[in-house]
C-alpha positions in Angstrom: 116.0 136.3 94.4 113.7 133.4 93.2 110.7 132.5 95.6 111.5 129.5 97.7 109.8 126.4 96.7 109.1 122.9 97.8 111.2 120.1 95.6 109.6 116.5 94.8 111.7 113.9 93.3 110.1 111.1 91.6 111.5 107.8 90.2 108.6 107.0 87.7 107.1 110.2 85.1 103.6 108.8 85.7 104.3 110.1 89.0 106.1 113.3 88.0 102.7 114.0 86.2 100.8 113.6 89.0 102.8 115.8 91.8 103.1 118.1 88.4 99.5 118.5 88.0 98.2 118.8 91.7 101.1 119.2 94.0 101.3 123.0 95.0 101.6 126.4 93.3 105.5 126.4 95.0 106.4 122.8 94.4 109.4 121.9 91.5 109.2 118.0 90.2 112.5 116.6 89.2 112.5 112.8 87.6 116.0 111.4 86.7 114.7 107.9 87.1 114.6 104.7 89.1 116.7 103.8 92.2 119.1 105.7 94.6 121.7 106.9 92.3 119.1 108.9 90.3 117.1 110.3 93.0 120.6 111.5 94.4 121.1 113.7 91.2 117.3 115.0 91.4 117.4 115.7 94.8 120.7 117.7 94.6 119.3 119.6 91.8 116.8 120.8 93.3 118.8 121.6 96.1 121.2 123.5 94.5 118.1 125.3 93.0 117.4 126.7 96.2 114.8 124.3 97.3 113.6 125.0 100.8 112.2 121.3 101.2 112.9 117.9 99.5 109.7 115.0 99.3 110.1 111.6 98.1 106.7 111.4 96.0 105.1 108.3 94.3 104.7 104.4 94.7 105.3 101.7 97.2 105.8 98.3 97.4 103.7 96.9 100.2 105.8 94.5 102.9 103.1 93.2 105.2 99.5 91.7 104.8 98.1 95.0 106.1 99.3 97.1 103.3 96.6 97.4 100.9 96.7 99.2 97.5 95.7 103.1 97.6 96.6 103.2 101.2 98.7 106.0 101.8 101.8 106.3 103.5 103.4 109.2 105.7 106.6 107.7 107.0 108.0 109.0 110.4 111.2 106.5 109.3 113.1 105.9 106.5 114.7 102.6 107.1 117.9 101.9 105.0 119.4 99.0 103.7 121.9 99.2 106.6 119.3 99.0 109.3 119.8 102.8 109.3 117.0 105.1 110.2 116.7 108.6 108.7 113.7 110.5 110.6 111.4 112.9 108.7 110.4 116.5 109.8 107.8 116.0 112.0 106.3 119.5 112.2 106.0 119.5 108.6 104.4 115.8 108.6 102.2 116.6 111.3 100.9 119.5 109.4 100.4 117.7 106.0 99.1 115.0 107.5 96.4 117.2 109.7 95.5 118.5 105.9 95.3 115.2 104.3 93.4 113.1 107.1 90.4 115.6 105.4 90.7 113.9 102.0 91.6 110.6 103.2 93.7 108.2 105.8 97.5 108.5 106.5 99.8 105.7 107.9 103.0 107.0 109.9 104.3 103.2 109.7 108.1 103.0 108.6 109.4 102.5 105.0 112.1 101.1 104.0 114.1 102.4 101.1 116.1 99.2 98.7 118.4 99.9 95.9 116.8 96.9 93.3 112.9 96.2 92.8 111.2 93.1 94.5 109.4 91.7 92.3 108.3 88.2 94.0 106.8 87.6 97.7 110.3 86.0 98.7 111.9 89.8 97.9 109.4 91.7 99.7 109.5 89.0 102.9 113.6 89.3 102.6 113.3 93.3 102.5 110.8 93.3 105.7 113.5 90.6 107.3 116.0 93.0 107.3 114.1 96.1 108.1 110.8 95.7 109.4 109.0 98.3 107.8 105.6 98.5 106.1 106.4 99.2 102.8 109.5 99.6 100.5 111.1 102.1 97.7 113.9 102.8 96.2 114.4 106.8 96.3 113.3 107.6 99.7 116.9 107.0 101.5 118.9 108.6 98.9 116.4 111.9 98.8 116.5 111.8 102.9 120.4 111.9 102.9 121.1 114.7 100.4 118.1 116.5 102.9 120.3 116.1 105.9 123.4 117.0 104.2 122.5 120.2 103.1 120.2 121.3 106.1 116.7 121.0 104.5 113.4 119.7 105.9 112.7 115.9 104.2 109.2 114.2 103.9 108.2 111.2 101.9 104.6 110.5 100.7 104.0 106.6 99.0 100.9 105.3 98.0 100.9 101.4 98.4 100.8 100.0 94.9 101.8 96.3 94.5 100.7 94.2 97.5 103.1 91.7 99.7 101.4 88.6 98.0 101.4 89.8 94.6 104.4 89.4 92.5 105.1 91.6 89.4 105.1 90.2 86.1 108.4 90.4 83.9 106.9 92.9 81.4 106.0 95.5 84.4 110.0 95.5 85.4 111.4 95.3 82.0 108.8 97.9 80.0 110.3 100.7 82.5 113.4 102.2 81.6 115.9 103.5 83.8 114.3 107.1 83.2 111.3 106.3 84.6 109.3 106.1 81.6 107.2 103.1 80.2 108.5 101.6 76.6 105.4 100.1 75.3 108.0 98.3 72.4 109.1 96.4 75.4 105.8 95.8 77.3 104.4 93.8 74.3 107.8 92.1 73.3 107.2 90.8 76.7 103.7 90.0 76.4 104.5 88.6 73.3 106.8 86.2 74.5 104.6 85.3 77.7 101.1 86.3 77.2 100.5 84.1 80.4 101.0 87.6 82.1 98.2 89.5 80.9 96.0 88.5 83.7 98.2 89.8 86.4 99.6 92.9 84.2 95.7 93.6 84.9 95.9 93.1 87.9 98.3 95.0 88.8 96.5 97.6 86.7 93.7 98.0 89.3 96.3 98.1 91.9 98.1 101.3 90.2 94.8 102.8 89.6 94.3 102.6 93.4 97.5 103.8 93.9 97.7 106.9 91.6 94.1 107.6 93.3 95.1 107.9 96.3 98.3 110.2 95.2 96.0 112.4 93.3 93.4 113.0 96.3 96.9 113.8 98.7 97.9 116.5 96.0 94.4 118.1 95.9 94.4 118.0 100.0 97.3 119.2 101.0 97.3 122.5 99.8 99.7 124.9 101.4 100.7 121.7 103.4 102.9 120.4 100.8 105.0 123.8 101.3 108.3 122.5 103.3 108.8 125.1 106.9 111.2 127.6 106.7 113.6 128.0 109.7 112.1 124.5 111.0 115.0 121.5 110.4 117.8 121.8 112.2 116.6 121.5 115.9 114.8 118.7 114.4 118.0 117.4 113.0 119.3 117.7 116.8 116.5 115.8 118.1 116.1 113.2 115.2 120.0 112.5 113.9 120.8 109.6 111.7 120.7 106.8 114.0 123.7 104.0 113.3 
């Protein structure tokens, strides 16, 4: 019998690399993609893999003033596009989060989990409208119900990335394909046709770096944190259950 391990699903590779190079000695990374539909097919791969633990891993799209880049982001909520909430496993957030405070500080705020990027201000403000949370993905949802469904412990772990006030430029949502991965053909077409975006393409730059920082130091942290509990989620599931 194969050793139990923890599974992180990722929408973006740059942040499959990360979780890949710091994440755990007993942590699997599976990366199908962007948005809910993919992280579904990760997630239940690595559930069917015998994965004692599933963790939504990566970036964040800030929803409120206060979220700055490279903040981190430990969600006691996953808020859905329903109004749904889906709580995580607190024993095993409490624990990574006691391990992480170490390195660095860890929000508990609520984040809220969108099938399509918001690019603009107007998105983000329409996605805290409905939900209320501090932050937004689009995995985190999908990953938390496949969790539930087949009995496992769920966590997520965001670092803030773009900020409420900031809008992407069209090159940073078109150069990613819907792998995950960056086509740099596509990033410069773009640029090519409006190099009016370079400034905030380095922009949001700094705010990646800050992001993928703050990713890294959680990784190196957490150390046997990041393992999920054994024998720990279903008198959670009792006491946290998928609220309507």
């Amino acid at each position: 019998m194969s050793k139990s391990f923890t599974g992180i699903i990722t929408g973006l590779r740059l942040e499959a690399r990360i979780a890949r190079s710091g994440c755990g000695r007993h942590a699997r990374v599976a990366c199908h993609g962007m948005g809910p539909k993919r992280a579904r097919e990760a997630a239940e791969e690595l559930a069917r893999a015998g994965a004692a633990g599933l963790v939504s891993f990566g970036l964040a799209a800030g929803l409120v003033a206060q979220a700055k880049p490279g903040m981190l982001l430990l969600p006691a909520r996953i808020v859905t596009e329903s109004g749904g909430s889906i709580m995580t496993d607190i024993l095993w957030r409490e624990r990574l989060a006691g391990a992480l405070q170490k390195a660095l500080p860890v929000l508990d705020q609520p984040l809220a989990s969108v099938k399509r990027p918001l690019p603009s201000y107007l998105d983000k403000a329409s996605a805290w409208a409905r939900t209320q949370a501090f932050a937004a993905d689009m995995e985190s949802a999908a990953i938390a119900a496949v969790a539930r469904r087949r009995g496992l412990p769920f966590i997520a772990l965001r670092a803030i990335a773009d900020p409420v006030d900031f809008s992407l430029p069209p090159a940073a949502v078109l150069a990613i394909n819907k792998n995950g991965r960056l086509n740099i053909r596509k990033l410069l077409l773009s640029l090519w046709r409006q190099p009016a975006q370079w400034r905030a393409l380095k922009e949001l730059a700094g705010h990646s770096k800050a992001a993928k920082g703050a990713l890294k130091t959680a990784c190196h942290g957490a150390g046997d944190a990041m393992a999920a509990p054994g024998g720990i989620p279903h008198a959670l599931r009792a006491r946290h259950p998928l609220k309507p």
